[in-house]
Each structure stands twice: as structure tokens, then as C-alpha cells.
SELOTI-795039 format. One line per 5 residues: number of its first residue (from 1); their letters; for each residue x, y, z of N, C-alpha, C. Coordinates in Angstrom, 3 decimals, m for minus. Example, Ala and Ser with C-alpha at 12.3 -4.5 7.8 and 13.67 -1.06 7.14 Angstrom:
BEGIN
1) AS) 13.190/m5.690/7.800/12.300/m4.500/7.800/13.200/m3.300/7.800; 12.850/m2.250/7.080/13.670/m1.060/7.140/12.900/0.030/7.870;
//
This chain:
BEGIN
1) XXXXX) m3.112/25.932/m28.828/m3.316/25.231/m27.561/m2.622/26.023/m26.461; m3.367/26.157/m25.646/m2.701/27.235/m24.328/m2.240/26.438/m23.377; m1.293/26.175/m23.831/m0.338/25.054/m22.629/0.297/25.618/m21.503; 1.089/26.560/m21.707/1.580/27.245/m21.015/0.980/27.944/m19.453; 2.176/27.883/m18.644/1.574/27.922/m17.136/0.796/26.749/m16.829;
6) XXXXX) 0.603/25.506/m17.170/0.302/24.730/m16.765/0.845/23.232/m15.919; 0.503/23.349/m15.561/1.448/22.022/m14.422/2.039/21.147/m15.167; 3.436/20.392/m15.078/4.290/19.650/m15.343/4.252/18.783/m14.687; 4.506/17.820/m15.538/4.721/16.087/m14.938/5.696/15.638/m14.521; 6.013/14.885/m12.890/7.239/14.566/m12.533/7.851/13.317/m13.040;
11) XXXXX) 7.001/13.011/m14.297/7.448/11.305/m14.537/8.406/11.405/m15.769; 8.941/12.618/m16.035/9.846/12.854/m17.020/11.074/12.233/m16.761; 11.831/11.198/m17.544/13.399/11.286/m16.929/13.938/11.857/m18.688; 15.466/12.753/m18.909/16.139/12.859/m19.220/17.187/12.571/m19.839; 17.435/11.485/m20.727/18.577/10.817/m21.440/19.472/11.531/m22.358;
16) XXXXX) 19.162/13.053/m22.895/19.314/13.246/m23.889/20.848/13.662/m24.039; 21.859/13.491/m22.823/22.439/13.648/m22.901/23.990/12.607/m22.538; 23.393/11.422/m22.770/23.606/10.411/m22.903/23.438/9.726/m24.749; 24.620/8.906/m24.731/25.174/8.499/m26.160/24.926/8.036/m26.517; 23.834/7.202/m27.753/23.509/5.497/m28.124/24.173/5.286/m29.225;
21) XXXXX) 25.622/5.738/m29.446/25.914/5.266/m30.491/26.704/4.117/m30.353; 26.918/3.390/m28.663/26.978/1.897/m28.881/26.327/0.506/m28.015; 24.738/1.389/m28.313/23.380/0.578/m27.654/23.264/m0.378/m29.321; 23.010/m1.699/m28.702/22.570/m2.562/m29.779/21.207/m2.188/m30.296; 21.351/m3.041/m31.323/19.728/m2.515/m32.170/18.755/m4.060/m32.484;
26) XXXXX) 19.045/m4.653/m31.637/18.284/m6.157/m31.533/16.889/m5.944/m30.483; 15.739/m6.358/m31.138/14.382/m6.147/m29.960/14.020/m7.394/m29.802; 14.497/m8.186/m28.846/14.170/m9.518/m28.237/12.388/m9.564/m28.473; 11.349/m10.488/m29.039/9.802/m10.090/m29.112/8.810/m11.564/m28.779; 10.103/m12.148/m27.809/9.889/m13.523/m27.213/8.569/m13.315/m25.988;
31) XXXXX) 7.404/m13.977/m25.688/6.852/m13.967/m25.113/5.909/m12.511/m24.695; 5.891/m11.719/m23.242/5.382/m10.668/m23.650/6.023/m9.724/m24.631; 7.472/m9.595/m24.881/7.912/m8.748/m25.838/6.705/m8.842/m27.224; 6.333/m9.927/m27.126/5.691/m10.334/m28.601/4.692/m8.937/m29.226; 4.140/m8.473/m28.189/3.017/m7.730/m27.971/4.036/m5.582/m28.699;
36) XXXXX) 4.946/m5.688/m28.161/5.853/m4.789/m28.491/5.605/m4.546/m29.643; 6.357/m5.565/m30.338/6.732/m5.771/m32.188/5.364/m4.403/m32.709; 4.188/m4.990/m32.273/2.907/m4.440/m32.594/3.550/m2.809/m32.500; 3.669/m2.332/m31.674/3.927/m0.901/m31.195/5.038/m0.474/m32.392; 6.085/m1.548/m32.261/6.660/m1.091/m33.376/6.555/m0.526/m34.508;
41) XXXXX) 5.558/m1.754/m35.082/5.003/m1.538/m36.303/4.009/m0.308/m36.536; 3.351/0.051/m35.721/2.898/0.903/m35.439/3.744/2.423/m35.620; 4.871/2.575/m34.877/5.352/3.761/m35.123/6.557/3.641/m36.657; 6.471/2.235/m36.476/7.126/2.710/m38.496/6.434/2.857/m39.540; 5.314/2.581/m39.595/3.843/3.085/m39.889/3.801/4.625/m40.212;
46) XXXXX) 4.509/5.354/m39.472/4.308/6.210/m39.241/5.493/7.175/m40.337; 6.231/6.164/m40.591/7.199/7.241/m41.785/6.898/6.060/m43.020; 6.210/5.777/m43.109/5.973/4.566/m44.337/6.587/3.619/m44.810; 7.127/2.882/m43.174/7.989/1.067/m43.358/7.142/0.272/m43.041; 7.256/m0.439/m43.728/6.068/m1.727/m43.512/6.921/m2.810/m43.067;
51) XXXXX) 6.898/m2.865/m41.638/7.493/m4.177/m40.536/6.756/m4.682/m40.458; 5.085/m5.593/m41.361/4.762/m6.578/m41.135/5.281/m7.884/m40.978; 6.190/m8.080/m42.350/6.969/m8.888/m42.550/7.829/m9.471/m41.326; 8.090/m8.723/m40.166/8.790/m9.248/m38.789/7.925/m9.970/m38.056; 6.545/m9.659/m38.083/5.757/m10.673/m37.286/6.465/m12.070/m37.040;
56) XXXXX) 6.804/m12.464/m37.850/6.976/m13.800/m37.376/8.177/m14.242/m37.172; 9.030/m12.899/m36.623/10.787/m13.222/m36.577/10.666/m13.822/m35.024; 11.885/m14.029/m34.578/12.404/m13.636/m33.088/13.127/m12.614/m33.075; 13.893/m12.126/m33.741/14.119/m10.669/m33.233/14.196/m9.501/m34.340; 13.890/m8.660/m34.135/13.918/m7.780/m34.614/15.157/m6.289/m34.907;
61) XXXXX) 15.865/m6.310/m36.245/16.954/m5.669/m36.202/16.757/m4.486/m36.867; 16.762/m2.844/m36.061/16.378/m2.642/m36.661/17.644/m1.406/m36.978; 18.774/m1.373/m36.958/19.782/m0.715/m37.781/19.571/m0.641/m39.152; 19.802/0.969/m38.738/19.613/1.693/m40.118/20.110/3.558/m39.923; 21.186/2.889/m40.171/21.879/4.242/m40.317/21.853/5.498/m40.925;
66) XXXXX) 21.085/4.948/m42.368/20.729/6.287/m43.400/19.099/6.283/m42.783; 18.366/6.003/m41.936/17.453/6.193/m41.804/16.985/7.491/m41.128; 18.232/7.098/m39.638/18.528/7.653/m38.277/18.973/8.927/m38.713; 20.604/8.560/m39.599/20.810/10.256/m40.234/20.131/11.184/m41.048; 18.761/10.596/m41.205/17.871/11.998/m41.910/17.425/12.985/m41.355;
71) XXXXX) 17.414/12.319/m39.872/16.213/12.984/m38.424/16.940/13.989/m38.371; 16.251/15.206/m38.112/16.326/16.321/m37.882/16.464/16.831/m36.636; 17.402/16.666/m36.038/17.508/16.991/m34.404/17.505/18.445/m33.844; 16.914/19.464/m34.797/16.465/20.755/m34.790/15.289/20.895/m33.402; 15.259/21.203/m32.740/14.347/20.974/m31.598/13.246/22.273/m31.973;
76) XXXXX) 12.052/22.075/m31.312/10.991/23.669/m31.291/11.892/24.065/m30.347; 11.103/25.668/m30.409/11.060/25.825/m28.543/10.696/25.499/m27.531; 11.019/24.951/m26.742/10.197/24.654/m25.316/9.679/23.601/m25.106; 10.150/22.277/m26.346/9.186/21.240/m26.582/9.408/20.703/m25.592; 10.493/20.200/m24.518/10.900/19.180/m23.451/9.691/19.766/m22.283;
81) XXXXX) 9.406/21.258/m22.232/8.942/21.577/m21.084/7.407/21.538/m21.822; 6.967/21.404/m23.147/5.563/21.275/m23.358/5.110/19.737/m23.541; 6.268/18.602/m23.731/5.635/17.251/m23.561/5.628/16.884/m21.662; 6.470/17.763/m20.969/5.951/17.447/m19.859/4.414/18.134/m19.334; 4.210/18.889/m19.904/2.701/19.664/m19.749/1.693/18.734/m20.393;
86) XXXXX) 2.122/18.379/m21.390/0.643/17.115/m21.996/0.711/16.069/m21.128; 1.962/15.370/m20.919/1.514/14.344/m20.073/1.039/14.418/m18.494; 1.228/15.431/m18.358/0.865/15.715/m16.804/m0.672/15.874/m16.679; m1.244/16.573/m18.250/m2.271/16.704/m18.876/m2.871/15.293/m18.629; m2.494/14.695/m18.927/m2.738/12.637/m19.577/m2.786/12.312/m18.239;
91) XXXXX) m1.571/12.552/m17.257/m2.374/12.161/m15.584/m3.145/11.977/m14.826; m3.828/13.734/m15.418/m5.036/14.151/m14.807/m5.961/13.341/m15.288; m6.205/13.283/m16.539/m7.413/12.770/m17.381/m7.596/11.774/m16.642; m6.530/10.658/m16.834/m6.734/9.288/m16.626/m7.228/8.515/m15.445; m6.101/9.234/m14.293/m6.512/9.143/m13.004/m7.869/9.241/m12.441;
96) XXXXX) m8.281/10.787/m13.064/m9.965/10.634/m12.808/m11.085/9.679/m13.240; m10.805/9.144/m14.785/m11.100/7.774/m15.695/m11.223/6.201/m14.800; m10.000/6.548/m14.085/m9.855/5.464/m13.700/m10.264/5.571/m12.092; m10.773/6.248/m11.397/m11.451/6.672/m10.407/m12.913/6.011/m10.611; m13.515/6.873/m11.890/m14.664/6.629/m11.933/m15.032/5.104/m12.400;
101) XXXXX) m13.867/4.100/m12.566/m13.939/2.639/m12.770/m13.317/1.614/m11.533; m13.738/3.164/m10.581/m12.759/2.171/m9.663/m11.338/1.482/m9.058; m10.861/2.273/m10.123/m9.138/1.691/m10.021/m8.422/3.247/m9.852; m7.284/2.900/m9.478/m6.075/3.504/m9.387/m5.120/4.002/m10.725; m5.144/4.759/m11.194/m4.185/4.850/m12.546/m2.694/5.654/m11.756;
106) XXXXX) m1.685/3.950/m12.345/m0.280/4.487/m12.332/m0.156/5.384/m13.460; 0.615/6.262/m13.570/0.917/6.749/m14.639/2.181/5.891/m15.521; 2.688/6.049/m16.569/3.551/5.887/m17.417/4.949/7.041/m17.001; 6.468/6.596/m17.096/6.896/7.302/m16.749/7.237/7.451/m18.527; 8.032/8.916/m18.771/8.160/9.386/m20.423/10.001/9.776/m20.131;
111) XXXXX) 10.598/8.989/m21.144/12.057/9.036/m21.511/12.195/10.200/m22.824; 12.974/11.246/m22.249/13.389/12.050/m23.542/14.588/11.300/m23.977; 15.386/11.239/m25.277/16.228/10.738/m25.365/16.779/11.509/m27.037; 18.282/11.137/m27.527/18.610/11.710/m28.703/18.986/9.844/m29.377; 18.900/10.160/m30.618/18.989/8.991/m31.605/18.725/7.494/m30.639;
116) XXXXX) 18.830/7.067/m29.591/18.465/5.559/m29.328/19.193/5.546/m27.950; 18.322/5.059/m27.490/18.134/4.317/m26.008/18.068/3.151/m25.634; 18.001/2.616/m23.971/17.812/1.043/m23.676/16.390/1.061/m23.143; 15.885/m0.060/m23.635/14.718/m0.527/m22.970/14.554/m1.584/m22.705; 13.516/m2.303/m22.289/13.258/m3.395/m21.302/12.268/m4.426/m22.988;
121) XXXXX) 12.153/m3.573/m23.575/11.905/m3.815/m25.111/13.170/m4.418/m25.936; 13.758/m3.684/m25.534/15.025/m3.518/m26.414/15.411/m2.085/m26.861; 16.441/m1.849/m27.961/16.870/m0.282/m28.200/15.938/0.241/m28.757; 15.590/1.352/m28.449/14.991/2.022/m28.829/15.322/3.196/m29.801; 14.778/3.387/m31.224/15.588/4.790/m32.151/14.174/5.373/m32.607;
126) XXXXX) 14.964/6.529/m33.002/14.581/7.793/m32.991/13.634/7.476/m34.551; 14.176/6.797/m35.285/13.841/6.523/m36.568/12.061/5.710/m36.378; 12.094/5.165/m35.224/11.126/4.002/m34.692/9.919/5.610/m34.381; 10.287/6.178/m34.263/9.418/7.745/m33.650/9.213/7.297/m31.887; 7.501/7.793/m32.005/7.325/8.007/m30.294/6.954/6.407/m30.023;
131) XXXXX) 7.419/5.760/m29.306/6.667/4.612/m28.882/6.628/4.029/m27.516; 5.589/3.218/m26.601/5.592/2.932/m25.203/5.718/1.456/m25.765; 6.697/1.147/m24.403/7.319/m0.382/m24.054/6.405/m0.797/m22.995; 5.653/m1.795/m23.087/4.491/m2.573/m22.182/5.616/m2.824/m20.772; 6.419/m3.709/m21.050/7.509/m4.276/m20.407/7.941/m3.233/m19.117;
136) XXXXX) 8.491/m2.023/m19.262/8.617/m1.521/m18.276/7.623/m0.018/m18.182; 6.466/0.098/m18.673/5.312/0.894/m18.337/6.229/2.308/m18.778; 6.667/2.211/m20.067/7.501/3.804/m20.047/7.175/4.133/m21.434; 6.701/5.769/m21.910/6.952/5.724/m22.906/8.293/7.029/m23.365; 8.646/5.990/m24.943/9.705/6.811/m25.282/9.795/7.877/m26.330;
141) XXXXX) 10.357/9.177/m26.357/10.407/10.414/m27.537/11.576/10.582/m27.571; 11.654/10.857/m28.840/13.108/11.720/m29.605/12.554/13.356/m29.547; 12.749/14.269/m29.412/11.947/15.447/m30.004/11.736/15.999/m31.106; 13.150/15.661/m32.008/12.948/15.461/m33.246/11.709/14.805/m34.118; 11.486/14.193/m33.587/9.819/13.783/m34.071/8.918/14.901/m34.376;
146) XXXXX) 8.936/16.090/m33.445/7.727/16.929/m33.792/8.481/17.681/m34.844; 9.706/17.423/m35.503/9.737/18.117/m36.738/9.810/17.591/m37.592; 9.688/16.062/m37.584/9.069/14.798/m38.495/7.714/15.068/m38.855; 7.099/15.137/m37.474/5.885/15.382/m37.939/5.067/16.537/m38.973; 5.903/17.904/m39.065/5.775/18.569/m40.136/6.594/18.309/m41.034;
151) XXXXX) 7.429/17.979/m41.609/8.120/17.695/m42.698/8.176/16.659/m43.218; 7.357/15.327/m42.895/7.326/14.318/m43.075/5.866/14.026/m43.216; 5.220/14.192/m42.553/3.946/13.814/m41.928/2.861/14.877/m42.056; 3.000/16.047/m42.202/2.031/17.070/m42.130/1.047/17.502/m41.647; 1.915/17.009/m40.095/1.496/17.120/m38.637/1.664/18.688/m37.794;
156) XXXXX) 1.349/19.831/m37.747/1.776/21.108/m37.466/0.786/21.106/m35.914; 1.439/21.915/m35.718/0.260/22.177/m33.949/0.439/21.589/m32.961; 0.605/22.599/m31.686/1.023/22.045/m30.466/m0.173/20.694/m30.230; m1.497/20.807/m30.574/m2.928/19.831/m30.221/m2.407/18.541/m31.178; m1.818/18.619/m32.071/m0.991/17.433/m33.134/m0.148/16.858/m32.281;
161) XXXXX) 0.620/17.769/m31.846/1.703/16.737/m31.089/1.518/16.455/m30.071; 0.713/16.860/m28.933/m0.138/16.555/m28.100/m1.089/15.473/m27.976; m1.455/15.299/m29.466/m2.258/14.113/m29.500/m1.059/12.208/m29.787; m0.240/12.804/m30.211/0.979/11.639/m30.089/0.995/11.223/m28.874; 1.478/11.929/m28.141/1.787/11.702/m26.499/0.662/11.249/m25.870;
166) XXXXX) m0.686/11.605/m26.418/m1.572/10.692/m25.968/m2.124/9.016/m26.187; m1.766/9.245/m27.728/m2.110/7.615/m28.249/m0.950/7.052/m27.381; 0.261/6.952/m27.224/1.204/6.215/m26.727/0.654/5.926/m25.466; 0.621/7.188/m24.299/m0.485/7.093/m23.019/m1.881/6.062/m22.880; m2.013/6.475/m24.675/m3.503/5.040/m24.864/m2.772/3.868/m24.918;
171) XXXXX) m1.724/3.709/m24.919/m1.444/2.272/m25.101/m1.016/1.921/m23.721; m0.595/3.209/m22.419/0.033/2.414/m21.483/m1.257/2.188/m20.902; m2.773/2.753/m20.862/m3.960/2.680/m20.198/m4.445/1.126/m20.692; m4.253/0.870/m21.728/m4.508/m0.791/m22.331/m3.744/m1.739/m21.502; m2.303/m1.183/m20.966/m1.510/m2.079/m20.602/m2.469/m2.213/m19.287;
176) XXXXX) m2.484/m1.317/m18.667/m3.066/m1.236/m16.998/m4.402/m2.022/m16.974; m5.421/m2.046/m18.100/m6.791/m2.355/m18.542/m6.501/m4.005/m18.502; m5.485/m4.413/m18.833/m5.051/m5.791/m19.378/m5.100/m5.997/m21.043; m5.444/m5.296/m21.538/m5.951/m5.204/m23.203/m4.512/m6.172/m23.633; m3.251/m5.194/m23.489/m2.260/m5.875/m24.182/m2.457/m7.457/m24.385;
181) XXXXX) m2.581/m7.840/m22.686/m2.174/m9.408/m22.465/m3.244/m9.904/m23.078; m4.724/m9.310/m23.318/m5.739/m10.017/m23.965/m5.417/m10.611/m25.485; m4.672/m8.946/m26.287/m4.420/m9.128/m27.334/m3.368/m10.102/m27.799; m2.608/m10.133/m26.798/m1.687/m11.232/m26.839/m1.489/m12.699/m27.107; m2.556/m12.938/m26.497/m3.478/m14.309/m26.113/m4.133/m14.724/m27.390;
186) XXXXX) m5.001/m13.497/m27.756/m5.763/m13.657/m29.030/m4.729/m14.301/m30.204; m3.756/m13.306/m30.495/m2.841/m13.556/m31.458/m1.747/m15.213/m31.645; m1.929/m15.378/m30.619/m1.305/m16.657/m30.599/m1.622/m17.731/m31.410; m0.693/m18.308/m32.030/m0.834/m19.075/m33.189/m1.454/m18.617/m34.341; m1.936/m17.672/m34.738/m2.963/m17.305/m35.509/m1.719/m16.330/m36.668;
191) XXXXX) m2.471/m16.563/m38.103/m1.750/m16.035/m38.581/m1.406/m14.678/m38.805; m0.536/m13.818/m39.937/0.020/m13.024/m39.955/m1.426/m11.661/m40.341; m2.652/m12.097/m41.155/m3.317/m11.551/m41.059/m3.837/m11.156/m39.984; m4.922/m12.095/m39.134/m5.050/m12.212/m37.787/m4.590/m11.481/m36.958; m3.217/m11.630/m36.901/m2.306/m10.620/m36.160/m2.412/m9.345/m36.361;
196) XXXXX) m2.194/m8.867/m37.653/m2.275/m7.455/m38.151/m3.741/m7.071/m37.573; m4.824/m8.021/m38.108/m6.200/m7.124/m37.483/m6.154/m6.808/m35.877; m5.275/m7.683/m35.023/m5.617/m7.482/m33.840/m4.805/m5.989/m33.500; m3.537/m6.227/m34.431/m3.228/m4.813/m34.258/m3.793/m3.788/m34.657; m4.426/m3.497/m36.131/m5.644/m2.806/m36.081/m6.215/m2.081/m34.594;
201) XXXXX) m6.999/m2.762/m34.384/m7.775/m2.736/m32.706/m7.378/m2.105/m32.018; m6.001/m2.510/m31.719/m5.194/m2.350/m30.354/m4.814/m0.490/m31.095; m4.468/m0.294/m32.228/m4.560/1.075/m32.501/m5.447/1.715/m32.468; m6.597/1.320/m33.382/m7.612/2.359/m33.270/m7.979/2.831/m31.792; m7.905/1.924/m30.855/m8.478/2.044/m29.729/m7.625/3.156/m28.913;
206) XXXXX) m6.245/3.047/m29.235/m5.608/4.719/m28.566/m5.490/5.345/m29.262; m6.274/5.522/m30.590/m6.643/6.626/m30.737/m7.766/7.460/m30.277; m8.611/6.680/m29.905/m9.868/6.867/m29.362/m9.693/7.430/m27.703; m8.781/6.583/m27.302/m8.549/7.007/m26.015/m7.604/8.678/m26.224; m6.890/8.906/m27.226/m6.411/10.351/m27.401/m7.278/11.091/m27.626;
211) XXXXX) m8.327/10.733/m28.088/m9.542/11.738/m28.292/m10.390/11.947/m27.069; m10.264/11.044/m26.255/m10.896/11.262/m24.938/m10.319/12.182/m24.156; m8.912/12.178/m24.171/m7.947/12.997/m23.923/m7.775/14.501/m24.543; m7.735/14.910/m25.605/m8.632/15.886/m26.034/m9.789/16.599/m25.667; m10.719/15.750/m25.458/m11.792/15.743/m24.917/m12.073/16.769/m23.222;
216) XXXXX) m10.939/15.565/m22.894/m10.579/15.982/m21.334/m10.069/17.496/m21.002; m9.358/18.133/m22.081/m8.190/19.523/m22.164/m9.258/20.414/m23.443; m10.166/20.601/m23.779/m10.845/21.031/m24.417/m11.267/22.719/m23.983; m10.872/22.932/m22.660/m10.459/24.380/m22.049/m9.235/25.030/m22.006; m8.412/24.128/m22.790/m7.153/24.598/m22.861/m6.729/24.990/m24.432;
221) XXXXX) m7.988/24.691/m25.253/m7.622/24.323/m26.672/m7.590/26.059/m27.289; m7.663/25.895/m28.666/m7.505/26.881/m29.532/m8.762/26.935/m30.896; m9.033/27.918/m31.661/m9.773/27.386/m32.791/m9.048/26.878/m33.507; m8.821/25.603/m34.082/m8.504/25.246/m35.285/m7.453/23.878/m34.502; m7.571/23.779/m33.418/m6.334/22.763/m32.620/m7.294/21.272/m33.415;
226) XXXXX) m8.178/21.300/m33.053/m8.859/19.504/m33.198/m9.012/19.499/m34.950; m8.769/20.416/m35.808/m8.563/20.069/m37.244/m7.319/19.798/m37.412; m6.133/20.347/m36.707/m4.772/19.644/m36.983/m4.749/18.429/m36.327; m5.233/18.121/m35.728/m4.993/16.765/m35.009/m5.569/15.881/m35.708; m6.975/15.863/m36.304/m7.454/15.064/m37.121/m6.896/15.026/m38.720;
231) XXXXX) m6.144/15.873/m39.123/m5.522/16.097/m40.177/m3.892/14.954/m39.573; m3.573/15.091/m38.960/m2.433/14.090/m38.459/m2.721/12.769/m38.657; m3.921/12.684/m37.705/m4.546/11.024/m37.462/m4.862/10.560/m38.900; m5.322/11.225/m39.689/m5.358/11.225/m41.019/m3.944/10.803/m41.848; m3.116/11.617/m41.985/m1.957/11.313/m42.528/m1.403/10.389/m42.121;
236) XXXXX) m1.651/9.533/m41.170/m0.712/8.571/m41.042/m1.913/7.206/m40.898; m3.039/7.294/m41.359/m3.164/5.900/m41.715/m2.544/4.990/m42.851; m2.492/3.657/m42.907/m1.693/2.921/m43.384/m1.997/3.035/m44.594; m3.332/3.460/m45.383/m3.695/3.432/m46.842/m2.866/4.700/m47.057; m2.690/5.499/m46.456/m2.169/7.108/m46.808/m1.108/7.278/m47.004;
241) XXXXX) m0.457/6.595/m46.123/1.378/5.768/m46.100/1.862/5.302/m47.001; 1.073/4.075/m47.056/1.396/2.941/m48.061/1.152/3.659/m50.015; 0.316/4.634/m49.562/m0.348/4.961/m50.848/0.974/6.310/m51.558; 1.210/6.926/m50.451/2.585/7.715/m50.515/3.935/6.635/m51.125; 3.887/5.474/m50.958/5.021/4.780/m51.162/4.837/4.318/m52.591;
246) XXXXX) 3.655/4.327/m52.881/3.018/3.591/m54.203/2.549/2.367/m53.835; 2.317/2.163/m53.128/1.537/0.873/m53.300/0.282/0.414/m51.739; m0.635/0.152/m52.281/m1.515/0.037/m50.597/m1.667/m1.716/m51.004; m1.704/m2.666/m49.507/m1.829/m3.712/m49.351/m2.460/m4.011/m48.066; m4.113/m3.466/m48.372/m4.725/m3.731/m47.057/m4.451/m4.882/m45.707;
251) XXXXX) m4.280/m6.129/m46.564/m3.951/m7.160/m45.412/m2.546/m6.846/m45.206; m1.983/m6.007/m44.988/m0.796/m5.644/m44.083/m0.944/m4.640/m43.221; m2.108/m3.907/m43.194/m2.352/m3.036/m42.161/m2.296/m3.440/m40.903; m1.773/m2.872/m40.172/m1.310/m2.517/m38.909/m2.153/m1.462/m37.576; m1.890/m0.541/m38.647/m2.797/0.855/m37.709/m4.523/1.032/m38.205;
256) XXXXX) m4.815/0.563/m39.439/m5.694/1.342/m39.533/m6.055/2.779/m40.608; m6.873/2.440/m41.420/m7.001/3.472/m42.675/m7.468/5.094/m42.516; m7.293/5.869/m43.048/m6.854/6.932/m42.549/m8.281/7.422/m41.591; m9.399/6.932/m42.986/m10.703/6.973/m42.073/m10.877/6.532/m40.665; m10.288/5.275/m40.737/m10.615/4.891/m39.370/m10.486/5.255/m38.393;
261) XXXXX) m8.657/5.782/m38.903/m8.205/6.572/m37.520/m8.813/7.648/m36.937; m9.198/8.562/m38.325/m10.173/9.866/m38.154/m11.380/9.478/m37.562; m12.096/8.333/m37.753/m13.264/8.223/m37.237/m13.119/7.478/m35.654; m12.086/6.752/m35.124/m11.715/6.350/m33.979/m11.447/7.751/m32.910; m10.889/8.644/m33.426/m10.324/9.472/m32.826/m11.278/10.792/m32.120;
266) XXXXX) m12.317/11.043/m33.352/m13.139/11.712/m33.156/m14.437/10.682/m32.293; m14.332/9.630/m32.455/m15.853/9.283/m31.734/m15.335/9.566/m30.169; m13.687/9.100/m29.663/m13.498/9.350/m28.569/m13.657/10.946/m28.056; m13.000/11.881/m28.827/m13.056/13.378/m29.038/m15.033/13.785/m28.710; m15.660/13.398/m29.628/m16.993/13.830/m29.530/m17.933/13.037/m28.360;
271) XXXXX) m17.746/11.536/m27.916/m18.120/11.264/m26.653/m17.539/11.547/m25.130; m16.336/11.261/m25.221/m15.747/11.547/m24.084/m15.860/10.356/m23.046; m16.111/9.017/m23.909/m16.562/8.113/m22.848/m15.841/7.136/m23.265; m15.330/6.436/m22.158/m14.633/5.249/m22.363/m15.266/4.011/m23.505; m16.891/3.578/m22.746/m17.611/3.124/m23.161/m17.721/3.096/m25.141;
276) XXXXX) m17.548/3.600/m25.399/m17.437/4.468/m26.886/m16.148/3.733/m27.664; m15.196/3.375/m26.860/m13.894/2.894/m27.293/m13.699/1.631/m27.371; m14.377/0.683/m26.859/m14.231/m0.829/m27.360/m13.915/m1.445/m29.470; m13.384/m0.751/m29.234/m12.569/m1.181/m30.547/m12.946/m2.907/m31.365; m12.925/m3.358/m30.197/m12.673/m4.975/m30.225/m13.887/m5.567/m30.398;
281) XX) m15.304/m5.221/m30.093/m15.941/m5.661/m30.226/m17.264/m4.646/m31.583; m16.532/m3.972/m32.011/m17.337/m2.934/m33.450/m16.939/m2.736/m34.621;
//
């Protein structure tokens, strides 16, 4: 991916040099927080914890010390100055997206940070991976993640990690869309299955929107960039996860089977149209 020399995003802020080793680890998921939990689950999904089981807490604890101390805080090169290049990337896209619908796209502002942060969510860790807080329109990275993502995940390629920073971006474009508060609504009272499918949805659908995004930077790409990315989206569906752990339990899915994701990701990737991404109703 030929990132380089390309415009940077001013919505970066900087934490990383700041301490969380005495930020609480409680995620309040009362009212809109409720909608969060989802995101959560979503990025623990992503190293093979299954936080279904919290659905139906009030809060969520998620200390874990031998978890946090595995992360690899080995940085790439240049990664702080290449996630500000994707998302500035994600600006462009969207803004024009949202032009052609008529609206205005705020952007998302993006928190670098080391082991755990504050949010309007609650703390945020590194262990949780990349995730956006509805609550205050921000999303959050460890950088350590992109060496999760190969050593964990068997995620390699600047277009791999590029495509992270976009699903999260898909989730702040849902927020702006109203999707969240829809999904929100939906889920109410309804049970723990129910719930999980709506989360389903609410994933596949930024993935789809990362593929649009893709889509969008497709002059910037490389040969072989959109097979690592779909090889990612792949590895981390919940059958692939769960199946790594020994055991798959479809009605606990969350994100979405590996197919799906692959096939969500690419229909956005190969149309390029919003239209294409209604998740919710296919």
C-alpha cells in the first residue's frame, strides 16, 4: 500500500505518553453506553474472549492483568504517522459519501494511547484492541495491535491494518447514520440471542463500509493488499476464533462467521456503494 506522502489527519490526539496504570477498569453500559458493550464484544472477538455472557450485566469489568502483560508494545515503523494517513484517507472517502447523501460528515477524532485510557465509555485497554466509543464520537488504538495482528491474528499488511481503522470509522459513520440508536432500540428487552444477531449486523455492516473504503483508496493500493485484508476479515470471524479455542457456539456470535465477514467486506470492496451495505435488511 503506497501510503506514504500522503496527507495526514488533524483529528489525531496523542496519549501515549500518559500513564493508565491508575485508570479504573469499570465500563458503565447503562442506557446509550448499552450500545458500546456491542463494540466491545466485538474487539474481544478479536483475540478469542467471548463477552457474550456480559450482555446482561451493568457493568462491565474488564481487568486483566495477564492479559494486558502479553501485548507486545514493540511498535512498526512509522505506524503513528501511517494510522494518521488512513484516517485522513477515511475523511476523504466519507465526506464525499456523505455529500452525495446530502449530509455533512463530522469526522471521528482517533486517540493513540499505551495499555488504557479514559473514555466517555469507560477505560479503555489495549487488551480490548482497536475500538470506537459512540458516546464521545472517538476512536481508540494501542499500536501494539498491529503486532497482535500478526502474531495473534495473521493479519500482515499495511491494507490489513488499514482496513481496522476503517471498520471502527464504519462504526462512527453508523453512529452519524443513526444505525447505533436504531440498533439500540431494536435490542431492548429482547433476549441475549436477539441481541447477539443485532450485533451480527451492526458488524458485518462496517465491514462492508471498510470495503467501501478500500474501494475508495484503490489507487493507492499494491498487488496482493485486498488478499491480506480479506485473509484478516477472515481470521477473525467468530467460528474461526471460537474454533481456535476449541469450541464454536453459533448463538453467541457477535461479529459474524468468517464467511460472512469475507463476504460483507468484499461486496462493499467490489460495489463501492453504500446501497450494497444494508446489512439489516439481507
Amino acid at each position: 500500500m503506497r501510503w506514504r506522502d500522503q496527507r495526514e489527519s488533524d483529528n489525531i490526539e496523542d496519549r501515549r505518553s500518559q500513564s493508565g496504570s491508575d485508570i479504573g477498569t469499570r465500563i458503565p453500559i447503562g442506557g446509550k453506553g448499552k450500545i458500546v458493550l456491542f463494540v466491545v464484544v466485538l474487539v474481544a472477538g478479536y483475540y478469542g474472549v467471548d463477552l457474550t455472557g456480559l450482555l446482561d450485566s451493568n457493568v462491565i469489568d474488564l481487568d486483566d492483568s495477564t492479559s494486558t502483560s502479553q501485548i507486545d508494545n514493540t511498535q512498526p515503523n512509522d505506524a503513528d504517522k501511517f494510522t494518521s494517513v488512513i484516517l485522513a484517507s477515511t475523511e476523504d472517502f466519507w465526506r464525499e459519501q456523505f455529500q452525495k447523501l446530502g449530509k455533512t460528515y463530522i469526522p471521528p477524532k482517533l486517540v493513540l494511547y499505551n495499555g488504557a485510557t479514559q473514555t466517555m465509555c469507560g477505560t479503555g485497554q489495549a487488551m480490548m484492541g482497536p475500538f470506537y466509543c459512540n458516546l464521545d464520537k472517538t476512536v481508540y488504538l494501542d499500536l501494539s495491535f498491529y503486532q497482535e495482528m500478526k502474531r495473534r491474528l495473521g493479519g500482515g499488511g499495511d491494507f490489513a491494518q488499514g482496513y481496522v481503522i476503517a471498520h471502527e470509522v464504519g462504526h462512527h459513520v453508523q453512529n452519524l447514520l443513526g444505525t447505533f440508536n436504531k440498533v439500540e432500540q431494536l435490542s431492548q428487552n429482547q433476549s441475549t440471542l436477539i441481541r447477539n444477531q443485532l450485533s451480527v449486523k451492526l458488524e458485518l455492516q462496517a465491514d462492508c463500509y471498510a470495503g467501501l473504503w478500500g474501494n475508495g483508496v484503490k489507487n493507492i493500493l499494491d498487488t496482493g493488499d485486498i488478499e491480506q485484508a480479506l485473509n484478516t476479515v477472515q481470521a477473525i470471524g467468530d467460528d474461526r476464533l471460537q474454533q481456535n479455542n476449541g469450541y464454536i457456539v453459533p448463538d453467541s456470535f457477535t461479529h459474524g462467521t468468517s464467511k460472512q465477514r469475507y463476504t460483507w467486506f468484499k461486496r462493499g470492496y467490489d460495489s463501492g456503494s453504500m446501497d450494497q451495505c444494508n446489512t439489516f435488511i439481507q
